[in-house]
C-alpha positions as CSV (number, residue, x, y, z in Angstrom):
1,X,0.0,0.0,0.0
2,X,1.6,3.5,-1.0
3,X,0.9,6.5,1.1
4,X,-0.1,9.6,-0.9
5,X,0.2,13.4,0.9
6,X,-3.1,14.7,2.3
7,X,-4.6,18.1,1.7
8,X,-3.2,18.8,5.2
9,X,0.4,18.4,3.6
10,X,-0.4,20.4,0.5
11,X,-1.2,23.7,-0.5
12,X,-4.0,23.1,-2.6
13,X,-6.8,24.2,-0.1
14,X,-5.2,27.4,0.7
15,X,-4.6,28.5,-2.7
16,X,-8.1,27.8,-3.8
17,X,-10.3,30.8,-6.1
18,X,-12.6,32.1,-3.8
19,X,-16.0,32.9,-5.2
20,X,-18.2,35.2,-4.2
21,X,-22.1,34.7,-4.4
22,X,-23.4,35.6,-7.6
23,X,-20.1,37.3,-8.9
24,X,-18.6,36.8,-12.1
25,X,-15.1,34.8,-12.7
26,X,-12.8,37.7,-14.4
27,X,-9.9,36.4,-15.8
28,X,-6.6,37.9,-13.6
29,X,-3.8,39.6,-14.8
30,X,-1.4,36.7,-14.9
31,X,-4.0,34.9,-17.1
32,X,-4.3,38.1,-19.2
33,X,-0.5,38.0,-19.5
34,X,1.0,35.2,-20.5
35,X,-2.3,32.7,-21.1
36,X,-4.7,35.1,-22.9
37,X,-2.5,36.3,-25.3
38,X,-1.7,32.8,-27.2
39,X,-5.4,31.9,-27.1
40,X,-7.6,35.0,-28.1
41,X,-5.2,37.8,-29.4
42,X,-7.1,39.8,-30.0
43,X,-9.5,39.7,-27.3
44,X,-9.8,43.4,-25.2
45,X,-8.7,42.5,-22.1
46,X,-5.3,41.0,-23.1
47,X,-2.0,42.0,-21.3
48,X,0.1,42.6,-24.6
49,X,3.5,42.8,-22.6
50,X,4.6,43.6,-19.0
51,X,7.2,46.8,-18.7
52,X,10.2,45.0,-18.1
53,X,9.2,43.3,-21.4
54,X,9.0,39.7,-19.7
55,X,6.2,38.6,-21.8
56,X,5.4,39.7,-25.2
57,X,1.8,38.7,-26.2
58,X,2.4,35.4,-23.6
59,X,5.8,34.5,-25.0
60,X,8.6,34.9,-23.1
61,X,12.7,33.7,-23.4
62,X,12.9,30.1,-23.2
63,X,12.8,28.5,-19.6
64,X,13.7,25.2,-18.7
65,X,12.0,23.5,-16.2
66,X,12.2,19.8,-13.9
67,X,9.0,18.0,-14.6
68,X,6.5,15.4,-13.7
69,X,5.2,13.9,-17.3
70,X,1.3,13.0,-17.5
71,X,1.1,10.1,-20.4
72,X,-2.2,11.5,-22.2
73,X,-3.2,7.6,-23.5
74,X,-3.6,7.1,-19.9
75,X,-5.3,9.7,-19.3
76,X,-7.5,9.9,-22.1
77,X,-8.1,6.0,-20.9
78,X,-9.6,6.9,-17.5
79,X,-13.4,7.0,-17.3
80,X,-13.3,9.2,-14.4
81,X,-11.4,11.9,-16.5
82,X,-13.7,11.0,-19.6
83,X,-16.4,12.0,-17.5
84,X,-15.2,15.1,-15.8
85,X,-14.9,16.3,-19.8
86,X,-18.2,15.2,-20.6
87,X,-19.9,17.1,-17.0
88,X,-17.4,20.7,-18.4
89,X,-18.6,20.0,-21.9
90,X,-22.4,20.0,-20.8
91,X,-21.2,23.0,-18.2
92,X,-23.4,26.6,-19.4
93,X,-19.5,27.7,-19.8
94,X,-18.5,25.4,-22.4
95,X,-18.7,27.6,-25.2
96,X,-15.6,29.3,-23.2
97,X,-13.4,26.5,-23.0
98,X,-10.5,26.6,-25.5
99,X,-11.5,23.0,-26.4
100,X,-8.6,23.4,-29.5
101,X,-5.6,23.4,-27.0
102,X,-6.2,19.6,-25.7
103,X,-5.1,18.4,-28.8
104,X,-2.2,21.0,-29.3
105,X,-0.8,20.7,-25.8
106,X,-1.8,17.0,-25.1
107,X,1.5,15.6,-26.0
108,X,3.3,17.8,-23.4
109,X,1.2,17.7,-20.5
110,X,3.2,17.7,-16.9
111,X,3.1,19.3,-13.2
112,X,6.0,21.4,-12.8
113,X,8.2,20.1,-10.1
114,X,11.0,23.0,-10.0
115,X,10.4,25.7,-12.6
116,X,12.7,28.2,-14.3
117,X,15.8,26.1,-13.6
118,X,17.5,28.2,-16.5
119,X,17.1,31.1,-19.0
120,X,17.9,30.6,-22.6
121,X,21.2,28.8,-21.7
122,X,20.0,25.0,-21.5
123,X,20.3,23.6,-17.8
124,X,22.8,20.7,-17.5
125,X,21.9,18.1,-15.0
126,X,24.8,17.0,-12.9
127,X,26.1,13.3,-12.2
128,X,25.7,13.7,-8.7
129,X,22.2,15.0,-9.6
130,X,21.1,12.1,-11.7
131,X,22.2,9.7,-9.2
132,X,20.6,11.1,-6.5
133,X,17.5,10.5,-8.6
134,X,18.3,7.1,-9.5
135,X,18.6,6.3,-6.1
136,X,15.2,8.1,-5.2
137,X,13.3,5.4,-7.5
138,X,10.3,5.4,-8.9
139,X,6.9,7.3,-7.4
140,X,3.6,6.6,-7.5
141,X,1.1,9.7,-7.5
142,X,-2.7,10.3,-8.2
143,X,-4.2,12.9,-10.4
144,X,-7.5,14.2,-8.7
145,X,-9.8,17.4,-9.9
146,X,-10.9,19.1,-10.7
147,X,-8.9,22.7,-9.4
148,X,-8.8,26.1,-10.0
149,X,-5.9,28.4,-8.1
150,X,-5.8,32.0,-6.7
151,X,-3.3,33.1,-9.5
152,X,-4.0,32.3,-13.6
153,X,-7.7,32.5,-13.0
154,X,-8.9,31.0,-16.1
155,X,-6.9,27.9,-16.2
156,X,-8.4,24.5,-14.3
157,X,-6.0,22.1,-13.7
158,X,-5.7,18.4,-12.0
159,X,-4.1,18.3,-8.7
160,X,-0.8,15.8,-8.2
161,X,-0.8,13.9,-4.4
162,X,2.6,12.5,-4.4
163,X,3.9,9.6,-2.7
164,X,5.0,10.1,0.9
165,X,7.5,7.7,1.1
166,X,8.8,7.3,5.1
167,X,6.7,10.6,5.9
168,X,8.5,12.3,3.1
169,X,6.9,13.8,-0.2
170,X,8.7,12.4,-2.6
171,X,8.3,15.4,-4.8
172,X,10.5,17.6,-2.5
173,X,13.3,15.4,-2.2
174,X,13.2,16.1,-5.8
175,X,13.4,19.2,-5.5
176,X,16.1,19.5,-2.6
177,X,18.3,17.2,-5.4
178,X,17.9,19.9,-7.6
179,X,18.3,22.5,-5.1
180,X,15.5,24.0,-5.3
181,X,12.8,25.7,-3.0
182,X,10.4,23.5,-1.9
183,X,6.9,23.6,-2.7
184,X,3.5,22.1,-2.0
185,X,1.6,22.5,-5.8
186,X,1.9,20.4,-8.2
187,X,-0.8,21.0,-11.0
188,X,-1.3,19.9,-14.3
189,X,-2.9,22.8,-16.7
190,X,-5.8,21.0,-19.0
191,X,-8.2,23.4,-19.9
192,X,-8.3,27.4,-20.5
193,X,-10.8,29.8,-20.5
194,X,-11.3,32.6,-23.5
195,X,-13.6,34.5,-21.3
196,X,-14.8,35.8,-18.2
197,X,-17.5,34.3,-17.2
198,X,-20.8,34.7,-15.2
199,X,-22.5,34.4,-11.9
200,X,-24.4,31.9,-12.9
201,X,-21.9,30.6,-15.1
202,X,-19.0,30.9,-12.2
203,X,-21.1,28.8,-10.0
204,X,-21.7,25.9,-12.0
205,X,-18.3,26.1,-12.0
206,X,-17.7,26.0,-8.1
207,X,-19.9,23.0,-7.7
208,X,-18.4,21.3,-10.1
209,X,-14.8,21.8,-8.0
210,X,-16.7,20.9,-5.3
211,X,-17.9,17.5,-6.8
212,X,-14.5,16.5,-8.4
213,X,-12.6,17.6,-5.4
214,X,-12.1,13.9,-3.7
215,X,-12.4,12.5,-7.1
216,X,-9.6,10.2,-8.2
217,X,-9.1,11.0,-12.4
218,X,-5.7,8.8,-12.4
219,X,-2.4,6.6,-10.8
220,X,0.6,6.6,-11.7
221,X,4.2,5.3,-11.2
222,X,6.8,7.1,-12.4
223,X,9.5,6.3,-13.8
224,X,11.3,9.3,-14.9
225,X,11.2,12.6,-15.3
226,X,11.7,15.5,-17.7
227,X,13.9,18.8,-18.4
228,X,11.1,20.8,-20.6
229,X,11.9,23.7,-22.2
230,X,9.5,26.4,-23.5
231,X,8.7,29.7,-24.4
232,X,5.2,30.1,-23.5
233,X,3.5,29.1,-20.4
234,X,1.3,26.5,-22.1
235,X,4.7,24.9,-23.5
236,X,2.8,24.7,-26.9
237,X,6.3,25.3,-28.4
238,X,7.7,23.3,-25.6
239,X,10.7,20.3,-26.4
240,X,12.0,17.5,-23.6
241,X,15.4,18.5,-23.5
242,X,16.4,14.9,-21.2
243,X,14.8,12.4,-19.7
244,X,16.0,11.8,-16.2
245,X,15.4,8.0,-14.8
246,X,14.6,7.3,-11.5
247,X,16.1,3.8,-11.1
């Protein structure tokens, strides 16, 4: 039996939207910025670029990042996810999914563990580095949903529980290897909104976090890792620089 990290571990719970009775979902900056941009140009509220000229209509220099992959065949296979799909596409808000990107991005799609390991320059994993993960092993995790954060409001992602493996979660000994900060969010980014939407429309969509919340969509074991690179925060140009075993 694998123990997985609770809510109590995590940060998921704190770092929930909050809605508001009745009030509409607006889309945040951060979404306006660097999500927006790459999915309705030319809608009005897009952030074309930020001052210090970080993001330029949601593209940015090329980061490269230490990820958790998602295989899409398995998830594509699981009924639960199949039918959290079906409940959005039936949602009053469907019309403002950007149903398009699943296909475009479904080749690529991960939970960042550490992010923004490097700028432009390629990061080089050391020796010591890649033993430390082969020593780690493989993890097993589960994929539950359905989520949307306090930041990006307009993305819904899946939630990662990582295995906690002799009261440890595994995905911060990751991180620590990599000498990173360590964190307690892991999401993988599925579906994107081209709109604001609704009160009526944002509380369909609260119950439906609600409902999914305890929902399992998918387990895993994983057995390696990757060093993504991209120059958009929906990696849609994105390229797996390595693959890092863990065994």
């Amino acid at each position: 039996m694998v123990d997985l990290c609770t809510d109590s571990e995590l940060g998921y719970l704190q770092s929930r939207t909050r809605f508001a009775p009745g009030a509409k979902l607006r889309l945040d900056e951060a979404y306006r910025l660097a999500h927006l941009p790459l999915i309705v140009p030319d809608h009005p509220d897009v952030i074309r670029s930020r001052p210090d000229g970080a993001y330029r209509m949601g593209r940015h220099d090329r980061i490269f990042s230490l990820v958790l992959p998602v295989p899409p065949d398995a998830l594509e296979r699981s009924a639960a996810y199949r039918e959290l799909e079906a409940d959005l596409r039936r949602a009053p808000f469907a019309h403002k999914i950007a149903w398009d990107l699943l296909a475009k991005r479904r080749a690529r799609l991960h939970a960042t563990i550490c992010g923004s390991l490097s700028k432009q320059i390629p990061y080089r994993v050391s020796d010591e580095e890649r033993a430390a993960f082969r020593r780690m092993g493989p993890l097993h995790v589960e994929l539950r949903g359905l989520f949307s954060g306090n930041i990006n409001i307009g993305r819904l992602y899946l939630r990662v529980y990582p295995e906690c493996r002799d009261g440890e979660n595994l995905l911060r000994q990751a991180q620590r290897i990599i000498g990173r900060p360590e964190t307690n969010l892991y999401l993988v980014g599925l579906f994107n909104f081209v709109d604001h939407l609704g009160g009526a429309e944002a509380e369909v969509l609260q119950d439906l976090i609600q409902r999914w919340w305890d929902r399992s969509i998918l387990t895993l074991d994983v057995s390696a890792l990757w060093l993504l690179s991209a120059s958009d925060d929906l990696v849609l140009d994105a390229m797996v620089e390595e693959v890092i075993p863990l065994a």
